[in-house]
N, CA, C and O atoms as a GROMACS GRO file, in nm:
protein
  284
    1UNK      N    1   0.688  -3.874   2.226
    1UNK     CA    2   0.628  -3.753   2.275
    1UNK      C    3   0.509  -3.790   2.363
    1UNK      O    4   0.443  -3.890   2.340
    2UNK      N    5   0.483  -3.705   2.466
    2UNK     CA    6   0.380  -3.731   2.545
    2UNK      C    7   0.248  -3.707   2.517
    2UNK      O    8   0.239  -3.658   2.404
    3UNK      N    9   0.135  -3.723   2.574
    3UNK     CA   10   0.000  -3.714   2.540
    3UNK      C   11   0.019  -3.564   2.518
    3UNK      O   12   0.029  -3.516   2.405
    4UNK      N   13   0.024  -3.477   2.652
    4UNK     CA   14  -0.002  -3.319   2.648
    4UNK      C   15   0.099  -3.231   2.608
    4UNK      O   16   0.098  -3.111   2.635
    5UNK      N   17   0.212  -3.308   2.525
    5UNK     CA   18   0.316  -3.218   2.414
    5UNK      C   19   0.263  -3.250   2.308
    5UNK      O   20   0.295  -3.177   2.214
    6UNK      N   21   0.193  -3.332   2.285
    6UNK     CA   22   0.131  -3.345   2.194
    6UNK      C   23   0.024  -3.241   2.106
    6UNK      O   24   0.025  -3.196   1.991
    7UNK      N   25  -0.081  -3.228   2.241
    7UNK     CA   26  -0.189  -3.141   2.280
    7UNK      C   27  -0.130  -2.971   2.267
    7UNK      O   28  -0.184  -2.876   2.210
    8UNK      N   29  -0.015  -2.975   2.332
    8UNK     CA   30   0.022  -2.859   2.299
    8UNK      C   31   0.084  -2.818   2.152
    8UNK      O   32   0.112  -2.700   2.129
    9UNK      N   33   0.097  -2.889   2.083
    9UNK     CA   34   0.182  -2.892   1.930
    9UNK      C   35   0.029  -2.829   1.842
    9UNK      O   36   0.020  -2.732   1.766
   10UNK      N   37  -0.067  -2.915   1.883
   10UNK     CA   38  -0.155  -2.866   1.771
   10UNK      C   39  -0.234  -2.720   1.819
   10UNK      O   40  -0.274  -2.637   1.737
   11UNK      N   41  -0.248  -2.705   1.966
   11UNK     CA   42  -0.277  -2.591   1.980
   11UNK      C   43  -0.190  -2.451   1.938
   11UNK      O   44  -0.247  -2.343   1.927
   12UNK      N   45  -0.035  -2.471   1.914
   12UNK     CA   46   0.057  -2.407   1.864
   12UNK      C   47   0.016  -2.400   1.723
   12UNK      O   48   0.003  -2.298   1.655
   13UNK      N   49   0.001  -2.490   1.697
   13UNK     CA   50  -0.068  -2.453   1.537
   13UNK      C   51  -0.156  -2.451   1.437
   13UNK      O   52  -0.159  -2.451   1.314
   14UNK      N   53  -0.274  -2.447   1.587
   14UNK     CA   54  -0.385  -2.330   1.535
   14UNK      C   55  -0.407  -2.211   1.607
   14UNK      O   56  -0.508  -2.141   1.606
   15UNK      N   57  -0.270  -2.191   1.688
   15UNK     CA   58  -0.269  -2.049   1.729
   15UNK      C   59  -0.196  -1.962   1.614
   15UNK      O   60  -0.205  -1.842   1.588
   16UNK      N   61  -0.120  -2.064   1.557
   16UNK     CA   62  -0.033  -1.967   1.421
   16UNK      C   63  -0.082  -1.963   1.303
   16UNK      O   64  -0.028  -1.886   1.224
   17UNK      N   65  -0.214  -2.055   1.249
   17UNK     CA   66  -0.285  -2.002   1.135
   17UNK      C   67  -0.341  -1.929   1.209
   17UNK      O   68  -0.260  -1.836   1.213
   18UNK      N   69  -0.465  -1.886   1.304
   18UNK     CA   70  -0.506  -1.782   1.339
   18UNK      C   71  -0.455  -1.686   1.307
   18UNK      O   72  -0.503  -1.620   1.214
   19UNK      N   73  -0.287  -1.628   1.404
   19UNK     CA   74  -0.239  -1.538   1.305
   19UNK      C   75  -0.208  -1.491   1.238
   19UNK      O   76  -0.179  -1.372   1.227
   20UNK      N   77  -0.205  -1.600   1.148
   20UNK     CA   78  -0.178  -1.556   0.987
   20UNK      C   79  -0.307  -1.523   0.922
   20UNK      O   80  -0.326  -1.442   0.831
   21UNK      N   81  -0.383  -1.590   0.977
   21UNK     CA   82  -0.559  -1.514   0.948
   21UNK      C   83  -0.579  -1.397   0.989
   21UNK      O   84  -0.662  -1.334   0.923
   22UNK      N   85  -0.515  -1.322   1.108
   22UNK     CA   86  -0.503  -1.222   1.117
   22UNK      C   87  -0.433  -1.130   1.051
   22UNK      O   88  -0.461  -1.010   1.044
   23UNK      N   89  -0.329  -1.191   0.997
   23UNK     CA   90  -0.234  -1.071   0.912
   23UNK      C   91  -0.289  -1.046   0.764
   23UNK      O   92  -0.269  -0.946   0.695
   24UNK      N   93  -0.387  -1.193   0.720
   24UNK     CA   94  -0.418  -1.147   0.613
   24UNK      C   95  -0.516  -1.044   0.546
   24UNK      O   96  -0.525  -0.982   0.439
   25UNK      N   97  -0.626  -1.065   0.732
   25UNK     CA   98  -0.761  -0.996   0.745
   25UNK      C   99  -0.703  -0.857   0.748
   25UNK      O  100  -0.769  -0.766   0.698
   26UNK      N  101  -0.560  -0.827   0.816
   26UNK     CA  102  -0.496  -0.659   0.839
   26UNK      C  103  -0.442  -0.686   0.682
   26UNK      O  104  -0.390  -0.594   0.621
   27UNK      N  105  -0.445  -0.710   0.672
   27UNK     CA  106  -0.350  -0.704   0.489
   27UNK      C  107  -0.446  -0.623   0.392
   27UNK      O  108  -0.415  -0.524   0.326
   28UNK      N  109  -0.608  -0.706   0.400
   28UNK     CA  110  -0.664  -0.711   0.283
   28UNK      C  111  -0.763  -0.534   0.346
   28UNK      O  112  -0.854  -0.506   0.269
   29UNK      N  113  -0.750  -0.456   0.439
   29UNK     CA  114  -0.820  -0.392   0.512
   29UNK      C  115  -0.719  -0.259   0.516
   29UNK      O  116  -0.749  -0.154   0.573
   30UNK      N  117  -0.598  -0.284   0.447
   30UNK     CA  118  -0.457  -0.181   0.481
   30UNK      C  119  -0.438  -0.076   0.375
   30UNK      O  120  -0.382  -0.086   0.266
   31UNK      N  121  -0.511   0.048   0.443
   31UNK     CA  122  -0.534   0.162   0.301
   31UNK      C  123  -0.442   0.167   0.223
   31UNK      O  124  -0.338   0.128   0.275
   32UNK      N  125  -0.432   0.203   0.102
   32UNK     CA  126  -0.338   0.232  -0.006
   32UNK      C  127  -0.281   0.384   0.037
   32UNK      O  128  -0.162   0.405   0.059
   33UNK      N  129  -0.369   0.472   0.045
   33UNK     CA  130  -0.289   0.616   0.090
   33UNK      C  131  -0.381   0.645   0.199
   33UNK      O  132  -0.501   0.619   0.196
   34UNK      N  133  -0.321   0.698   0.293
   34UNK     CA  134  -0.351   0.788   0.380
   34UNK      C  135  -0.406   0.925   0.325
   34UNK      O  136  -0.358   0.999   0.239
   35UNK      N  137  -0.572   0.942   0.432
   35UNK     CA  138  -0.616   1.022   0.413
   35UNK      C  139  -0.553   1.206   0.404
   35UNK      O  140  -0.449   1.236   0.462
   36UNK      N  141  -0.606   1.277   0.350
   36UNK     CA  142  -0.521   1.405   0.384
   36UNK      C  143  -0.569   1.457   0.481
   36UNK      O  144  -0.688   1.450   0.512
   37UNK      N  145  -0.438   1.547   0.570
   37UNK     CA  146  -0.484   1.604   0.656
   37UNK      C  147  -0.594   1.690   0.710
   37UNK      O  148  -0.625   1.700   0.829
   38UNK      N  149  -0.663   1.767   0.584
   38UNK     CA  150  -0.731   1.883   0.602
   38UNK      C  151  -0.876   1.807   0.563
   38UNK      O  152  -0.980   1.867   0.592
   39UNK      N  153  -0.885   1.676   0.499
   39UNK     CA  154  -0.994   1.608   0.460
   39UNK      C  155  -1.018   1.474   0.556
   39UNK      O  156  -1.111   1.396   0.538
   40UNK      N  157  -0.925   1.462   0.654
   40UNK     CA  158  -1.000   1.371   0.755
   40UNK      C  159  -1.052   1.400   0.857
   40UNK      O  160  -1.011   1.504   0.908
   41UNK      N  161  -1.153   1.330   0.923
   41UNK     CA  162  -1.225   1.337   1.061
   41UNK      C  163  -1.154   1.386   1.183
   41UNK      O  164  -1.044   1.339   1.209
   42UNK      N  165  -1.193   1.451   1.238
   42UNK     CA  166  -1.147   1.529   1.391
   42UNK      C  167  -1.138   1.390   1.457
   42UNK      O  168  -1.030   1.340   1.491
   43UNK      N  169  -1.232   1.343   1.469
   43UNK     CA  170  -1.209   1.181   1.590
   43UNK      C  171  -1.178   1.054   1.537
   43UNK      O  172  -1.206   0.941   1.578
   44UNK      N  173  -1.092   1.110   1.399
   44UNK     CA  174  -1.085   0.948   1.335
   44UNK      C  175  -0.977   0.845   1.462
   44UNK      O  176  -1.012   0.733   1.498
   45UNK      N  177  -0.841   0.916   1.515
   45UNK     CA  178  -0.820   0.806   1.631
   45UNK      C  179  -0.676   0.806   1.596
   45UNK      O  180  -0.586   0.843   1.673
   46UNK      N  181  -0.658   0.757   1.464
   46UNK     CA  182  -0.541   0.704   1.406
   46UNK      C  183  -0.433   0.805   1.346
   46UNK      O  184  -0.464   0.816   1.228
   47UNK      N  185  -0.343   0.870   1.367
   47UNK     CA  186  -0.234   0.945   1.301
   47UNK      C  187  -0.152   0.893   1.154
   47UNK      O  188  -0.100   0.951   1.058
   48UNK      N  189  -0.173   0.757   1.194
   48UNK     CA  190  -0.063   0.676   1.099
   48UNK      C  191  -0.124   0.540   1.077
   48UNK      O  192  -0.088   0.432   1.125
   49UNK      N  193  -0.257   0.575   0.965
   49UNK     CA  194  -0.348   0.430   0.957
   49UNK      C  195  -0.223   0.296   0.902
   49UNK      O  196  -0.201   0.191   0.962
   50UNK      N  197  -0.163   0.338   0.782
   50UNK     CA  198  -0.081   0.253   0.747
   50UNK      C  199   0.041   0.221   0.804
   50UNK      O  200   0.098   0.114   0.780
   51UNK      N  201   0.088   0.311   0.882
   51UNK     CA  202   0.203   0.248   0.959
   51UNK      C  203   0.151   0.179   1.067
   51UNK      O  204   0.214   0.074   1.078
   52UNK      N  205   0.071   0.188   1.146
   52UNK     CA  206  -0.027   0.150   1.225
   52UNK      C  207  -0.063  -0.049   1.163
   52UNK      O  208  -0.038  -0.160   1.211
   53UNK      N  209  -0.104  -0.018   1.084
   53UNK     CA  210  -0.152  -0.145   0.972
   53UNK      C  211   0.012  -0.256   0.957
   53UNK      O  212   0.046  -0.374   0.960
   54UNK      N  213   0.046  -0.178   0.946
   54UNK     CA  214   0.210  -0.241   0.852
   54UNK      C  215   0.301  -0.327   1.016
   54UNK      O  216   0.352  -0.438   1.020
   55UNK      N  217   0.290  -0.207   1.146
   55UNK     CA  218   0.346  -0.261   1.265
   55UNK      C  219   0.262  -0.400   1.306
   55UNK      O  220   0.322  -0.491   1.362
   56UNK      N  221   0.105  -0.413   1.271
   56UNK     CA  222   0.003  -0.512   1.318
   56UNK      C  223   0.080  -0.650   1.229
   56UNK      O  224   0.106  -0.753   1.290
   57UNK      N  225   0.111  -0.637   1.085
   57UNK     CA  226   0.154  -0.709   0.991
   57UNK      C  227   0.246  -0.809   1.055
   57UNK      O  228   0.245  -0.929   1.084
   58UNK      N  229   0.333  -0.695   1.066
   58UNK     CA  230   0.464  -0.764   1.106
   58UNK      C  231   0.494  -0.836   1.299
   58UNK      O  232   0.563  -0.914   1.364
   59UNK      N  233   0.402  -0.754   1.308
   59UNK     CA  234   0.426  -0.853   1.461
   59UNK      C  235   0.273  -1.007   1.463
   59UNK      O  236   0.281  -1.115   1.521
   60UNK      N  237   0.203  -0.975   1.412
   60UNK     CA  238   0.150  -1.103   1.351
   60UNK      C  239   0.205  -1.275   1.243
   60UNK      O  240   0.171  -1.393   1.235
   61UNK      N  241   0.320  -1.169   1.173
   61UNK     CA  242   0.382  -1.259   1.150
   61UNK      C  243   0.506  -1.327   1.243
   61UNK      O  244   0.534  -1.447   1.241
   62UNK      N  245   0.565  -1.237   1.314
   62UNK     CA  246   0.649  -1.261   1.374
   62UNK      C  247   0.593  -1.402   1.529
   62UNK      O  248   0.649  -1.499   1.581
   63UNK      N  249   0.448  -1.327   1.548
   63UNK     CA  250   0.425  -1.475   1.669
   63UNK      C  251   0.405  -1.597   1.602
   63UNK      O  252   0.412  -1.705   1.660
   64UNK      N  253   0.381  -1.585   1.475
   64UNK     CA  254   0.347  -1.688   1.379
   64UNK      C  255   0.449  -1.788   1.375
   64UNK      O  256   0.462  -1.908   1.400
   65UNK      N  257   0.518  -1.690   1.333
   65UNK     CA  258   0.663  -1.786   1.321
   65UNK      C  259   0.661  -1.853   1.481
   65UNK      O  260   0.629  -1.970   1.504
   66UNK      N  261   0.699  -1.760   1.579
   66UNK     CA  262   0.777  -1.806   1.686
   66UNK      C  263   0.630  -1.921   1.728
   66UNK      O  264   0.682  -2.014   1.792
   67UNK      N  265   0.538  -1.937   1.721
   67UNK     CA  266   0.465  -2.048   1.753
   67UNK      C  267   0.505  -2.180   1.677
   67UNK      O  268   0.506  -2.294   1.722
   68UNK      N  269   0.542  -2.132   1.540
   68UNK     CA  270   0.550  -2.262   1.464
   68UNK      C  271   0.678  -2.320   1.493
   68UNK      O  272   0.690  -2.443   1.487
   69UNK      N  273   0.808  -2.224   1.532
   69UNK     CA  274   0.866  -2.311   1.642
   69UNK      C  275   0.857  -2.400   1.733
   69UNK      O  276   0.911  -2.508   1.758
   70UNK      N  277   0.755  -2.315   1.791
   70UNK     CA  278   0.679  -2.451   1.916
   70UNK      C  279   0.714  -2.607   1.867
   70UNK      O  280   0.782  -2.698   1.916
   71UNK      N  281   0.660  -2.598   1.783
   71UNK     CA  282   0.596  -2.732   1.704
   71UNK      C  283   0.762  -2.810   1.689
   71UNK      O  284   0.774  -2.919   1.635
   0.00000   0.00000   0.00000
């Protein structure tokens, strides 16, 4: 292997713990229930905190993987 496939192998995989640091930081941050309608904020932003949360999950894991391919 060459010097800069090299270089690129480990940057692949600390681009994929990153995201798994990310999925865990959305993991540990991912409400249990959604607020009720008539008891949340006018400008909270979010319609669907946990589905919202759950799509971040899974496409975090998913570059994860496809980086550790790289490797």
């Amino acid at each position: 292997m060459t010097a800069s496939g090299s270089r690129f192998s480990v940057l692949a995989l600390v681009l994929a713990l990153c995201m798994f640091g990310h999925v865990v930081r959305v993991a540990d941050r991912l409400p249990l229930r959604a607020p009720a309608l008539a008891g949340s904020r006018p400008g909270s932003g979010a319609l669907a905190p946990r589905c919202a949360a759950l799509c971040k999950i899974a496409m975090g894991l998913t570059m994860g993987y496809m980086l550790i391919l790289l490797l």
